[in-house]
LODRENBA-66209 format. One record per residue (C-alpha): x, y, z; residue number from 0. Coordinates in Angstrom, 1 decimal. Layout:
! LODRENBA-66209
NODE / X / Y / Z / i
NODE / X / Y / Z / NUM
...
***
This chain:
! LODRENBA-66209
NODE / X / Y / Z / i
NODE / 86.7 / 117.7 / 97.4 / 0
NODE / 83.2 / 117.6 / 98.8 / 1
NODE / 81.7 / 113.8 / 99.7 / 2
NODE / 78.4 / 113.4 / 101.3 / 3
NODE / 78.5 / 110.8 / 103.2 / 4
NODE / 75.2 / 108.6 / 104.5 / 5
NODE / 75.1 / 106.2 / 106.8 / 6
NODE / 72.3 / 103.4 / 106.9 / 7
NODE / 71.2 / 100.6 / 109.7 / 8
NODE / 73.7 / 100.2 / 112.8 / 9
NODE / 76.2 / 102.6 / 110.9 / 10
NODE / 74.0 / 105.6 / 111.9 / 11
NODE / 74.2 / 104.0 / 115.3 / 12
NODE / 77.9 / 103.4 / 115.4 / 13
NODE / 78.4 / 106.9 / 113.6 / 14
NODE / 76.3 / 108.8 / 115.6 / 15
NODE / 74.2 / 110.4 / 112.6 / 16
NODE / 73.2 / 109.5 / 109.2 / 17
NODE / 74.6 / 112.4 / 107.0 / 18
NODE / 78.2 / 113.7 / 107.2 / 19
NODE / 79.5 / 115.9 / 104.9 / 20
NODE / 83.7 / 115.0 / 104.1 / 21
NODE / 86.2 / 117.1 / 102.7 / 22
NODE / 88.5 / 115.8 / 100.8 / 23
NODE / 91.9 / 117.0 / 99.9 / 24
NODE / 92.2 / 114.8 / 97.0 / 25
NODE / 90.7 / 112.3 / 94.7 / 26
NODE / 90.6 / 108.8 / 95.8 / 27
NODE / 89.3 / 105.2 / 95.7 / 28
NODE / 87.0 / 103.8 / 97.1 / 29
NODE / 89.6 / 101.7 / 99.1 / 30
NODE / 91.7 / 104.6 / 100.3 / 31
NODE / 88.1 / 105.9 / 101.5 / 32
NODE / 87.8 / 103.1 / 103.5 / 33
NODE / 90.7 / 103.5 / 105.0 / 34
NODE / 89.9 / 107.0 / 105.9 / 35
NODE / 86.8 / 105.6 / 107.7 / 36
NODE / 88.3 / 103.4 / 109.4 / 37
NODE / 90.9 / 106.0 / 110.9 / 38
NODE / 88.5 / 108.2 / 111.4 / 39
NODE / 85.5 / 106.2 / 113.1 / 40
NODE / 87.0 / 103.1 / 114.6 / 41
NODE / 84.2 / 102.2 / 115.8 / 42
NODE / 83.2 / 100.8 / 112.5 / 43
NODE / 85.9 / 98.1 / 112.8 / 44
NODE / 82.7 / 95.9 / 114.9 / 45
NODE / 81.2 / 95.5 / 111.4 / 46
NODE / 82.1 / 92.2 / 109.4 / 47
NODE / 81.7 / 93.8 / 106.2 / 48
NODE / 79.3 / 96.5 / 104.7 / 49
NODE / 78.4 / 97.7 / 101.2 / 50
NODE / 79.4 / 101.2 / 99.4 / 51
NODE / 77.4 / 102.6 / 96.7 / 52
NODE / 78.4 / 106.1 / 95.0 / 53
NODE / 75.9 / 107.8 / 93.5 / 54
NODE / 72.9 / 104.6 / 94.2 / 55
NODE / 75.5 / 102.2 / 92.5 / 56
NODE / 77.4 / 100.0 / 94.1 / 57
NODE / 81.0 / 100.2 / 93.9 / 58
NODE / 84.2 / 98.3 / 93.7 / 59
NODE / 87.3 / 99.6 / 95.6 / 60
NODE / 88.6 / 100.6 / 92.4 / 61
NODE / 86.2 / 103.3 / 91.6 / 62
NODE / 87.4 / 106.8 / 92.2 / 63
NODE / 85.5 / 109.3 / 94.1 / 64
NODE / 84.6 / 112.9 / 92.4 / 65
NODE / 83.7 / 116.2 / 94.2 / 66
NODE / 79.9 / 115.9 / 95.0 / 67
NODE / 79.5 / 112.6 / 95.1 / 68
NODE / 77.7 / 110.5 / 97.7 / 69
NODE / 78.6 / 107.9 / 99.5 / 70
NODE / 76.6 / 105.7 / 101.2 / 71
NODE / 77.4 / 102.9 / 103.7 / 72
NODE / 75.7 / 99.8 / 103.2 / 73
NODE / 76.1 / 97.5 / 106.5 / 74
NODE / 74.8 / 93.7 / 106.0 / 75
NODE / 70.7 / 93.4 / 106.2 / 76
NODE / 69.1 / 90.1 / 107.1 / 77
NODE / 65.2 / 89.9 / 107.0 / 78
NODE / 63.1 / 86.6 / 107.0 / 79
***
């Protein structure tokens, strides 16, 4: 499976880049994809909390990720 991953704020920072292209070797949530993130970068464990959105929607852990999707990571945004 083929995610597209982007990366927005200090995420491209902590990351290293704004676009990566995951593959996948089978469907999963949004949770487990987490996860995965979390193994894979651990450098996003300095974040609090962020936001995922598949396909510009939001999305709960629950939702299940499909080949071609994209994924974006959403880290917390203050403004005044």
């Amino acid at each position: 499976m083929n995610i597209n991953t982007l990366f927005f704020g200090i995420t491209t920072d902590l990351i290293g880049t704004s676009n990566l292209e995951l593959q996948l070797d089978h469907a999963m949530s949004i949770a487990d994809f987490k996860m995965l993130l979390m193994a894979t970068y651990p450098q996003l464990k300095n974040l609090a909390s962020y936001a995922i959105a598949v396909n510009e929607n939001y999305a709960t852990d629950n939702v299940i990720l499909k080949n071609n999707d994209t994924v974006a990571i959403i880290p917390p945004v203050s403004g005044g």
